[in-house]
C-alpha positions as a Markdown table, in Angstrom:
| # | Residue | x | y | z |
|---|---|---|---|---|
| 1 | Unk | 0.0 | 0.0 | 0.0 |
| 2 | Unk | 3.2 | 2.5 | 1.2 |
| 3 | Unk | 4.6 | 1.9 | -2.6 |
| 4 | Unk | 1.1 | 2.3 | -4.0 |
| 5 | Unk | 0.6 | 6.0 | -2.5 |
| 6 | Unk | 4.3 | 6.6 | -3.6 |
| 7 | Unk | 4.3 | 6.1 | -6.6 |
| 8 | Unk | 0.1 | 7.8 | -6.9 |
| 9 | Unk | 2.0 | 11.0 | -4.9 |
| 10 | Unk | 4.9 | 10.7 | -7.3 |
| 11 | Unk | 2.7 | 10.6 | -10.8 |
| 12 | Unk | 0.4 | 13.5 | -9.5 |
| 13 | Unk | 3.1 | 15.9 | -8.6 |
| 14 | Unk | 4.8 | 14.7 | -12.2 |
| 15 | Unk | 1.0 | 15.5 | -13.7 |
| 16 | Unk | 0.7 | 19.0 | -11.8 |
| 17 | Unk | 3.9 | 20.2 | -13.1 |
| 18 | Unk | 3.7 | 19.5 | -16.7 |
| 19 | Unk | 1.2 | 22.5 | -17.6 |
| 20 | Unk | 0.1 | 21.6 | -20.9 |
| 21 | Unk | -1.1 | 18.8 | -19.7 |
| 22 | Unk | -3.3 | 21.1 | -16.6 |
| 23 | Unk | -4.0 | 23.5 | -19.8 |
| 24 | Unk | -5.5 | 20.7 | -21.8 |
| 25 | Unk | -7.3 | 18.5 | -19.1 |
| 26 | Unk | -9.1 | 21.2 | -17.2 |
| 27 | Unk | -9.0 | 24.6 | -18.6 |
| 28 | Unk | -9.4 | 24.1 | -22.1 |
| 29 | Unk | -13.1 | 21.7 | -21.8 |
| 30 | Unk | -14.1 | 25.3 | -19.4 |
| 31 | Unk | -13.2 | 27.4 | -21.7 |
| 32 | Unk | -15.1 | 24.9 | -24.7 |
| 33 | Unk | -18.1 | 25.2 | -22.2 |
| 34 | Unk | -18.0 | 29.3 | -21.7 |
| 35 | Unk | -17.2 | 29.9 | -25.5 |
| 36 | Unk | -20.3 | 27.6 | -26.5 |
| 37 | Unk | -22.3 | 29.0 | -23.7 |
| 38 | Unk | -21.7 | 32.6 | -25.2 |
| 39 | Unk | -22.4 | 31.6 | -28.6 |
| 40 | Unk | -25.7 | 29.3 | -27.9 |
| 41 | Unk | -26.4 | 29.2 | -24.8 |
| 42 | Unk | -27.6 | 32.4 | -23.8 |
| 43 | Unk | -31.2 | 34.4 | -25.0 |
| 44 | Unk | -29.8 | 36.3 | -27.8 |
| 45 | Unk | -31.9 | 38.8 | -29.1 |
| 46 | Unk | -32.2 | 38.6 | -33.1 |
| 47 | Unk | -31.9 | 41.6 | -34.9 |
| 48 | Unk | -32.8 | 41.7 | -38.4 |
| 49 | Unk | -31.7 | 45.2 | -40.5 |
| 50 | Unk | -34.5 | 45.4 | -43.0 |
| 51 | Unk | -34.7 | 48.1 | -45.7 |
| 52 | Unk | -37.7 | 49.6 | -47.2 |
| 53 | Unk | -38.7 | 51.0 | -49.8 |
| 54 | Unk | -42.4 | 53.2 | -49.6 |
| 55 | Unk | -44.3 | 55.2 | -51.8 |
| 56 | Unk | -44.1 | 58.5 | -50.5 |
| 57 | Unk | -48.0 | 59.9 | -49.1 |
| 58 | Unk | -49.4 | 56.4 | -49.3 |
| 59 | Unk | -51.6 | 55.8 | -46.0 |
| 60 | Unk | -50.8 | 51.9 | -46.5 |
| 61 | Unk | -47.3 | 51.9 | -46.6 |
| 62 | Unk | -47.3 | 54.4 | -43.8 |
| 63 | Unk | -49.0 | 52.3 | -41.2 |
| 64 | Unk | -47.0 | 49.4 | -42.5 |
| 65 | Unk | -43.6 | 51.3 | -42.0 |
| 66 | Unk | -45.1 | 52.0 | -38.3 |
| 67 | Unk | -46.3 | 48.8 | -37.4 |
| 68 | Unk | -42.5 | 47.4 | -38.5 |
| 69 | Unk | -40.5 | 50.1 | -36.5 |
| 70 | Unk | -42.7 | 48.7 | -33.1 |
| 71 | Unk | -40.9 | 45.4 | -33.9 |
| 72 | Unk | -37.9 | 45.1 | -31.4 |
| 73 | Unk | -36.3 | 42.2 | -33.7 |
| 74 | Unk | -36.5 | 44.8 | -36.5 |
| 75 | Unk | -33.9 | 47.4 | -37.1 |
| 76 | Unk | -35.7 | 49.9 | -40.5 |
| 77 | Unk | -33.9 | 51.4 | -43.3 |
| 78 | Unk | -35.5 | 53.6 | -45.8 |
| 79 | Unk | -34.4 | 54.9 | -49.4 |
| 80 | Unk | -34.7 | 54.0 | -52.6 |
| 81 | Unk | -34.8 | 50.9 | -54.4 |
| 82 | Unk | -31.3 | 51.3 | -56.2 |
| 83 | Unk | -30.2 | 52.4 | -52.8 |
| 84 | Unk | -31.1 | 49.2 | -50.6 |
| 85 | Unk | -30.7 | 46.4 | -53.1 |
| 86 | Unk | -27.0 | 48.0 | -53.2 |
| 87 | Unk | -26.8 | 47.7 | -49.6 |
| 88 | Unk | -28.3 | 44.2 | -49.4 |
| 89 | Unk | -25.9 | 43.2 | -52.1 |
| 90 | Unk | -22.9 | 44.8 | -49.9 |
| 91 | Unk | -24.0 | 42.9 | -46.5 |
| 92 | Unk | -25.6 | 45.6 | -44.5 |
| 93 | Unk | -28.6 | 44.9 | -45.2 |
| 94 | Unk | -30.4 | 41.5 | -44.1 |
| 95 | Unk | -33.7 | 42.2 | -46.3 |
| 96 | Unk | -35.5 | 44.4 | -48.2 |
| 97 | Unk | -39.4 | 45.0 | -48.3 |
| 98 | Unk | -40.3 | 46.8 | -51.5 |
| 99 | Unk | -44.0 | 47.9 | -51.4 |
| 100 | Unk | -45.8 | 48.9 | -54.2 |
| 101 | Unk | -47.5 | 52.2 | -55.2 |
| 102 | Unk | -51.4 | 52.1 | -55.3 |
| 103 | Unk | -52.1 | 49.8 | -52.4 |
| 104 | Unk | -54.9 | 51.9 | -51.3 |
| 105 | Unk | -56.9 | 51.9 | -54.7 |
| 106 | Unk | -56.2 | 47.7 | -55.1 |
| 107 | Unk | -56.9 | 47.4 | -51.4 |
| 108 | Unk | -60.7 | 49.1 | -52.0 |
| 109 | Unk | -60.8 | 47.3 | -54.9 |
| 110 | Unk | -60.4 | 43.4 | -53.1 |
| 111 | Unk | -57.4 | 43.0 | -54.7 |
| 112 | Unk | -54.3 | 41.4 | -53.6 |
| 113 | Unk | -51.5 | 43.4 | -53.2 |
| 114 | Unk | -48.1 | 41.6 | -54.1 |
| 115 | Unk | -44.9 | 42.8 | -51.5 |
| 116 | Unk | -41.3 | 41.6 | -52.5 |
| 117 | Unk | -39.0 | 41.0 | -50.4 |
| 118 | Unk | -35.6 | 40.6 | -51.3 |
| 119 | Unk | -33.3 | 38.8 | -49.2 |
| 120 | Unk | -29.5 | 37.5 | -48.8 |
| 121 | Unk | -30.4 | 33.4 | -49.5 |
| 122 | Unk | -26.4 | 32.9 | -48.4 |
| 123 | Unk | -27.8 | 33.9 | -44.5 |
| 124 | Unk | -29.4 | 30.8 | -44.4 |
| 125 | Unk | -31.7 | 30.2 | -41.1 |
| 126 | Unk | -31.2 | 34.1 | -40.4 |
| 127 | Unk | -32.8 | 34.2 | -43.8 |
| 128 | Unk | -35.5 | 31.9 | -43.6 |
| 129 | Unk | -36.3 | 33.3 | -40.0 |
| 130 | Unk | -36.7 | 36.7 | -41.5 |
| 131 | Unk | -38.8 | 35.6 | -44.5 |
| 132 | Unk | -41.3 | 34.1 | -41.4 |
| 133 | Unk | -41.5 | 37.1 | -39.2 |
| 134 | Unk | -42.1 | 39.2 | -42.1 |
| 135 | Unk | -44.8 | 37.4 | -43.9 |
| 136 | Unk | -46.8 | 36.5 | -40.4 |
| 137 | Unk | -46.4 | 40.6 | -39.7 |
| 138 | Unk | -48.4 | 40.8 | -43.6 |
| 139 | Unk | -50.9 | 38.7 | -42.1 |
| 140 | Unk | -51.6 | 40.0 | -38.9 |
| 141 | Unk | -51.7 | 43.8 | -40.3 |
| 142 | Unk | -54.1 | 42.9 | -43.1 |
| 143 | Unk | -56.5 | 40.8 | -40.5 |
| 144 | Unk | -56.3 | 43.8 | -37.9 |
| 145 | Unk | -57.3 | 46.3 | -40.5 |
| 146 | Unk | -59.8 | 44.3 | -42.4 |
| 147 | Unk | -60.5 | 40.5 | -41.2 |
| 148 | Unk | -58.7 | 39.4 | -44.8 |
| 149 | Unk | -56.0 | 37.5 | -43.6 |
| 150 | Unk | -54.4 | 37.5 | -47.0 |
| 151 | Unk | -55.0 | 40.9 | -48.5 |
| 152 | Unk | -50.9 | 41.1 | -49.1 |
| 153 | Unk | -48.9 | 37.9 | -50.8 |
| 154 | Unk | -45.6 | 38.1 | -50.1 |
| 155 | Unk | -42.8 | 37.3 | -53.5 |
| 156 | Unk | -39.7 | 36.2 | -52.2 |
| 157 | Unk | -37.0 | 37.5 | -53.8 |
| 158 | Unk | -33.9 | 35.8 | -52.7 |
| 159 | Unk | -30.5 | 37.7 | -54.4 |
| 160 | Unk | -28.8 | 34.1 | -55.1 |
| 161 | Unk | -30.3 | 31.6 | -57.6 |
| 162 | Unk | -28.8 | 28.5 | -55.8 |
| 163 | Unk | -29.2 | 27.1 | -52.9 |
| 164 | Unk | -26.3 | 28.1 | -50.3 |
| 165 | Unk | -25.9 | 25.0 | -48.0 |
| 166 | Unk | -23.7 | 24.4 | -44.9 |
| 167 | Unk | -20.9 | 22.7 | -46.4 |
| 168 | Unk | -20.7 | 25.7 | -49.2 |
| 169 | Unk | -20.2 | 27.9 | -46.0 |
| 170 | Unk | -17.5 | 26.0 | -44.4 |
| 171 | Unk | -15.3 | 25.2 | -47.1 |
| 172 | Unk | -13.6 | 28.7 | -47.3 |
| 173 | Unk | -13.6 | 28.3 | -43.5 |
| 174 | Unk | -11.8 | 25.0 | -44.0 |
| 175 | Unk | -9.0 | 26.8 | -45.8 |
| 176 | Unk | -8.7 | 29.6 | -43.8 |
| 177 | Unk | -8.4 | 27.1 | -40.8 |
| 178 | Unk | -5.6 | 25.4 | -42.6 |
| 179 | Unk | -3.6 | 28.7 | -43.3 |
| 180 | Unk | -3.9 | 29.3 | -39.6 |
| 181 | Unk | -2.1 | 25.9 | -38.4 |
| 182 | Unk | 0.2 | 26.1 | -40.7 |
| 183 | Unk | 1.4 | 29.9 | -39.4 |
| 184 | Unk | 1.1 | 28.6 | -35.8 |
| 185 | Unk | 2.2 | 25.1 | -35.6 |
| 186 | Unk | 4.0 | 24.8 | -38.7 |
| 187 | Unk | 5.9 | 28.0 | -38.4 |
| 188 | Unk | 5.9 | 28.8 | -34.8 |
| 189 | Unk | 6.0 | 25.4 | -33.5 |
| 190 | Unk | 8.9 | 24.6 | -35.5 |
| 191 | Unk | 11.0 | 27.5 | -35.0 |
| 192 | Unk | 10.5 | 26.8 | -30.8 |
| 193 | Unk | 11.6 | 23.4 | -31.2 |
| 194 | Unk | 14.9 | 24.4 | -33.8 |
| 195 | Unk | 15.6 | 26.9 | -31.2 |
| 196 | Unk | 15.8 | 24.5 | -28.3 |
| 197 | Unk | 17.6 | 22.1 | -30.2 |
| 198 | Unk | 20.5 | 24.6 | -31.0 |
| 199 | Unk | 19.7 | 24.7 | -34.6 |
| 200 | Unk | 18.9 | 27.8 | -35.0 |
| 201 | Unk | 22.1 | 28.9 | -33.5 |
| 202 | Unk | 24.0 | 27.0 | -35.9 |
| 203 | Unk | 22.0 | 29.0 | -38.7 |
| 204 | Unk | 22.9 | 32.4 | -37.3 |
| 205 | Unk | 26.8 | 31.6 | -37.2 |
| 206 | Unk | 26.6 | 29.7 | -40.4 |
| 207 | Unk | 28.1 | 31.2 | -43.6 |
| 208 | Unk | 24.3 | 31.1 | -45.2 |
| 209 | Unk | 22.7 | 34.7 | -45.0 |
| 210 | Unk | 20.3 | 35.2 | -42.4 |
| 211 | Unk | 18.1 | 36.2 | -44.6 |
| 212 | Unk | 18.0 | 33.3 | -47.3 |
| 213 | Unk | 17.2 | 30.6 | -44.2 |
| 214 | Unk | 14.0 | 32.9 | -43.7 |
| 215 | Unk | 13.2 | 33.2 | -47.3 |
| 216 | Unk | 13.3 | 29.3 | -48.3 |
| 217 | Unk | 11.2 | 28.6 | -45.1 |
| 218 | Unk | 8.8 | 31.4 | -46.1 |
| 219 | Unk | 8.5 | 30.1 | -49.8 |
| 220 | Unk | 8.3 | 26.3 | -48.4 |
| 221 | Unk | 5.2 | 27.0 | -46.4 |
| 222 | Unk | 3.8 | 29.7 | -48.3 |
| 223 | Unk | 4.0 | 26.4 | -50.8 |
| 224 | Unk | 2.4 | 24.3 | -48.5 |
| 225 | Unk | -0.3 | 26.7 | -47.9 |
| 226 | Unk | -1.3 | 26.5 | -51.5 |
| 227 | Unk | -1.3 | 23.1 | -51.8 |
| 228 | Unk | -3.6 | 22.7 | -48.5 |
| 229 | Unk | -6.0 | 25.1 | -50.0 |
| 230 | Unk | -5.5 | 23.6 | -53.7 |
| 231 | Unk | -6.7 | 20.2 | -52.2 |
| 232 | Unk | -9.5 | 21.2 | -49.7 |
| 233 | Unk | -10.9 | 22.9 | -52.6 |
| 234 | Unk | -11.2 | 20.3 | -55.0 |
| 235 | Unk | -12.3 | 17.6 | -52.5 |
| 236 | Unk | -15.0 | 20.1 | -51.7 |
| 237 | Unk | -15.8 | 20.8 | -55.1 |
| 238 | Unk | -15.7 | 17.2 | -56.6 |
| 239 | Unk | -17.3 | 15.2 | -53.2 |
| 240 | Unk | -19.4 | 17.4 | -52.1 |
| 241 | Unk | -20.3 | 19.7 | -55.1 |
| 242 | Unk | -19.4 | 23.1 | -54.0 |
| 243 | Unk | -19.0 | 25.3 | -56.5 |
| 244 | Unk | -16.0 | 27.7 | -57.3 |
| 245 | Unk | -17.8 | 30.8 | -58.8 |
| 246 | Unk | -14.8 | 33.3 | -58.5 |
| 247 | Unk | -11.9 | 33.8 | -59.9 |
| 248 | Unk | -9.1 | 31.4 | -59.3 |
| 249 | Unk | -6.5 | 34.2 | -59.5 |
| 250 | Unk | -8.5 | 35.8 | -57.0 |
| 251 | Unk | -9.0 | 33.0 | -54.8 |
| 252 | Unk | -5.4 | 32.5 | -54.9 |
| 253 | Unk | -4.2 | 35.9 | -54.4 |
| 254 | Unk | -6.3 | 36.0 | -51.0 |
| 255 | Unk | -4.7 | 32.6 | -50.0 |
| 256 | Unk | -1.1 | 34.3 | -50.9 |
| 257 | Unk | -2.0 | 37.0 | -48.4 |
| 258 | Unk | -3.1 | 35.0 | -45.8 |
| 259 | Unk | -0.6 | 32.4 | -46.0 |
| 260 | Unk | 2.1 | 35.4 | -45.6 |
| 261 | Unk | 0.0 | 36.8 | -42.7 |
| 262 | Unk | 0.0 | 33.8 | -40.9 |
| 263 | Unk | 3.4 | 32.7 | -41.5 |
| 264 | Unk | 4.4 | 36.7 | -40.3 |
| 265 | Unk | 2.1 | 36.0 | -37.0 |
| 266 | Unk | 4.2 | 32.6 | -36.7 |
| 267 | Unk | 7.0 | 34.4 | -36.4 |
| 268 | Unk | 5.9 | 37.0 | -34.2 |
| 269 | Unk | 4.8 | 34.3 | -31.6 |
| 270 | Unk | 8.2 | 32.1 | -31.6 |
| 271 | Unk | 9.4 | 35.5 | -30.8 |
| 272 | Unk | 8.3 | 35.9 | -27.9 |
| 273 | Unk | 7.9 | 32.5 | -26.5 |
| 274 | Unk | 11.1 | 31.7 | -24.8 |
| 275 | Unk | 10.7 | 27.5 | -24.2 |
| 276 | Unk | 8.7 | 25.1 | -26.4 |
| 277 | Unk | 6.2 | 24.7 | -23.2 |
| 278 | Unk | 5.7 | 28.6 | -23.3 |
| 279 | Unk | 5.1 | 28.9 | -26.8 |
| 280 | Unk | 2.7 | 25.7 | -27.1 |
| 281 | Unk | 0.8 | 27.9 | -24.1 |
| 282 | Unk | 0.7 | 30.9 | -26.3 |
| 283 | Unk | 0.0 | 29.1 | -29.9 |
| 284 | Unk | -3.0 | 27.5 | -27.7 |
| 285 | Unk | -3.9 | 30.8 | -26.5 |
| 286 | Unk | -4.0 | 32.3 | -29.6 |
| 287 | Unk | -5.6 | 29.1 | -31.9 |
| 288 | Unk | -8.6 | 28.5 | -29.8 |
| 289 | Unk | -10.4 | 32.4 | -30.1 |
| 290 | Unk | -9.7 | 32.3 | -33.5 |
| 291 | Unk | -10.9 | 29.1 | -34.4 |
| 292 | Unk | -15.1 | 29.4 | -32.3 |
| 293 | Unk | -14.7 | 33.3 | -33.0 |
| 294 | Unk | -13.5 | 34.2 | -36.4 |
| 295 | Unk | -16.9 | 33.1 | -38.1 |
| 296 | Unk | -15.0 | 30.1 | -40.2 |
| 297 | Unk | -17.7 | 27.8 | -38.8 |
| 298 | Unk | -20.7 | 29.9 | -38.6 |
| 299 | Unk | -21.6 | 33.4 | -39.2 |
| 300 | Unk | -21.1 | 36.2 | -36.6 |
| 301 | Unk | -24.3 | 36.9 | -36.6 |
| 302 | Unk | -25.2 | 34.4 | -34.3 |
| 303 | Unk | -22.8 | 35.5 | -31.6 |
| 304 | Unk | -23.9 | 37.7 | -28.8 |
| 305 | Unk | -22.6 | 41.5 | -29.2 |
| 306 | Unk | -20.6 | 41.4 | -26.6 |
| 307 | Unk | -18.0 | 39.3 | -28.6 |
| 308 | Unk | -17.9 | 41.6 | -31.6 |
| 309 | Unk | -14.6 | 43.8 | -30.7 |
| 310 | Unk | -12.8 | 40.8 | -30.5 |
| 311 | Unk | -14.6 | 38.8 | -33.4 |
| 312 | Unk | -13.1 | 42.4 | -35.6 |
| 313 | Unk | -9.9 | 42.2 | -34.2 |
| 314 | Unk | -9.3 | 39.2 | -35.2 |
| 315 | Unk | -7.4 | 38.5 | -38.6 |
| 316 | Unk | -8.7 | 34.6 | -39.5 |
| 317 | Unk | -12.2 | 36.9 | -38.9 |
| 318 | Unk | -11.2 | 38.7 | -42.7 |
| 319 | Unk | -9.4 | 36.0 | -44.4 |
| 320 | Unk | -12.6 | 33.8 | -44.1 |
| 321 | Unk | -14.5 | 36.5 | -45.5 |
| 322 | Unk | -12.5 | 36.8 | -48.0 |
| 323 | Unk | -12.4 | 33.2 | -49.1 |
| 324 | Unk | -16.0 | 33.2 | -49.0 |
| 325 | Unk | -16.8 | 36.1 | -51.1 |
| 326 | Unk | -14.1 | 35.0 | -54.0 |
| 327 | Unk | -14.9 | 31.0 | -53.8 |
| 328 | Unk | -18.4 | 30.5 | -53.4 |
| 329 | Unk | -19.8 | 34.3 | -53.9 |
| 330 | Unk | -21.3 | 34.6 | -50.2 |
| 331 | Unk | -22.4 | 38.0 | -49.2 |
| 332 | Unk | -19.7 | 39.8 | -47.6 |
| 333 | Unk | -18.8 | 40.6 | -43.6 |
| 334 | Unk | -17.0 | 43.7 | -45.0 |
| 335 | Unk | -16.2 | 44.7 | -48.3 |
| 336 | Unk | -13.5 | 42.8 | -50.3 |
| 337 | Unk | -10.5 | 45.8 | -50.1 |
| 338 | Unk | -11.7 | 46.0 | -46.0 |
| 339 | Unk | -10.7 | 42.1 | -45.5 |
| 340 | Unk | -7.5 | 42.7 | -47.8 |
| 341 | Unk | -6.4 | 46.0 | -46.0 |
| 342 | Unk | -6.5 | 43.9 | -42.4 |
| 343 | Unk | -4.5 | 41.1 | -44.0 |
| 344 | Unk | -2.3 | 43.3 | -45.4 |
| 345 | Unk | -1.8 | 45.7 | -42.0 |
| 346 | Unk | -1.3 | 42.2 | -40.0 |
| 347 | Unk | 1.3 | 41.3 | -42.0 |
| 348 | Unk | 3.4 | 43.9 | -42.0 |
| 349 | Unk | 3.0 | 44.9 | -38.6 |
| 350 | Unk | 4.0 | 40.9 | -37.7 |
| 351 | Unk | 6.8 | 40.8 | -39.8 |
| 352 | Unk | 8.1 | 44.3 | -38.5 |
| 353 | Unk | 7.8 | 43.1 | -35.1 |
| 354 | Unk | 9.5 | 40.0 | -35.5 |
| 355 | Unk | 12.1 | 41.8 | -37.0 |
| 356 | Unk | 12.6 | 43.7 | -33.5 |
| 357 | Unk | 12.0 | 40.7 | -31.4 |
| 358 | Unk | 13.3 | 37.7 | -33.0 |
| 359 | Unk | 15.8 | 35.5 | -31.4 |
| 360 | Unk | 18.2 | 32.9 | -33.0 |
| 361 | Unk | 19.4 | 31.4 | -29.3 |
């Protein structure tokens, strides 16, 4: 029994001091549990930002313009048709409710009134939730004012012909995930360990530049990176039918930029980590916000307001935008040269301060 509790005392204290292992055992399932909590756990109000578009003087349109401004989900835009389809096309707006001129003559007359509303079809639930609470609003306005319960029809109008499913959503997601690792753990990681193991030293007083050592590992992951998203994409295209509407220049200019970005962050962290335990703490630290908070699983929408600060601060946050709008056409977070700009500002920011910081020993 003595050698029993010996050896049990001995393993714990071995277990207690090895803090990756404390990191991964108890505080990263609490921080799976808060993270989740935050996202799904909690009464979120929905907000919907819904443009409209009214004749000007018509009694109709007025009271339906009032009735829609009493709904707290409902956040109203007005202007003109060229106006909000633009926005809706640009992301900022979730809907918009065109209603027609004359609704008071066809209304007298028994006549149906048709209302369009357009609507981003790449939203998905968000979309079809809106589409719901607008139609049941039709409904109940018509029935208060006259006991018709279907005076107005509602025309959906969604802005993408096909159908945007789940796995259209991820893919980009899947990509930008992969350029992440590979900046972390493929750069980061690696330089921690060459750095423990004396081989960077022996880089720094070799005869090699300096600077060609950082170049070929650059170029070699940078190569990697396009191969990763090379491959996710065609298994995602040829299994699962996603389809590649943009430009493949495009696609692969975006996953240039956020290889470099990534590989520049790399960098950045094995700077400042000073042991491989250190740095796995800080690549962890880093990984886990931007992997539940960027939006490369699902949109930000669906997180609660309080997370948005660091949901914009957050560079894997642009980069899956980006892949998203030039693979599969989804409606952008942020305009294109927005998510571009970021990337850009990370990555030479990173690779400035690793300049500063780095360390060969």
């Amino acid at each position: 029994m003595r050698a029993y509790l010996t050896l049990f005392s001995a393993m714990t204290k071995q277990f207690v001091r090895d803090r990756m292992a404390l990191f991964w055992m108890f505080a990263f399932p609490v921080l799976f549990v808060l993270l989740f909590g935050f996202v799904f756990g909690g009464e979120n109000e929905v907000r919907f930002r819904l443009g409209v578009v009214a004749p000007e003087g018509d009694p109709v349109a007025a009271g339906l313009l009032s009735g829609l401004e009493q709904i707290p989900a409902m956040e109203i835009f007005r202007g003109t048709r060229e106006e909000e389809l633009t926005a809706l096309e640009d992301g900022d707006r979730d809907g918009v409710l065109i209603l027609p001129k004359g609704m008071v003559s066809s209304l007298s007359r028994g006549e149906q009134v048709e209302v369009e509303l357009y609507y981003d079809a790449a939203k998905g639930n968000t979309a079809q939730i809106l589409v719901s609470v607008v139609d049941r609003f039709l409904v109940e306005a018509e029935r208060a004012r006259t006991g018709r319960p279907r005076a107005f029809v509602l025309v959906k109008k969604p802005i993408q012909a096909r159908e945007f499913r789940a796995i259209d959503y991820m893919l980009p997601g899947v990509v930008a995930m992969a350029l992440l690792q590979l900046g972390l753990f493929g750069v980061a990681g690696t330089l921690l360990q060459m750095r423990e193991r004396k081989i960077l030293r022996r880089f720094w007083a070799a005869p090699v530049p300096r600077s060609i050592f950082i170049g070929a590992q650059v170029s070699q992951r940078v190569t990697i990176a396009l191969l990763q998203a090379g491959i996710i994409t065609l298994v995602g295209h040829f299994v699962f039918g996603v389809p590649i509407l943009g430009s493949k220049a495009a696609v692969a200019g975006v996953v240039l930029l956020g290889a470099l970005a990534f590989v520049s962050l790399g960098y950045l962290l094995a700077s400042l980590a000073r042991t491989v335990e250190s740095g796995n703490a800080l690549l962890q630290m880093v990984n886990f916000p931007m992997m539940f908070l960027s939006g490369i699983f699902w949109p930000v929408e669906w997180m609660p307001g309080v997370l948005k600060p660091v949901i914009y601060a957050l560079p894997l946050t642009y980069l899956g935008d980006a892949l998203r709008q030039t693979m599969v056409g989804a409606a952008p977070l942020f305009p294109l040269r927005v998510d571009l700009a970021v990337l850009s500002a990370w990555l030479v920011l990173c690779g400035l301060l690793s300049i500063k910081f780095f360390k060969w020993e």
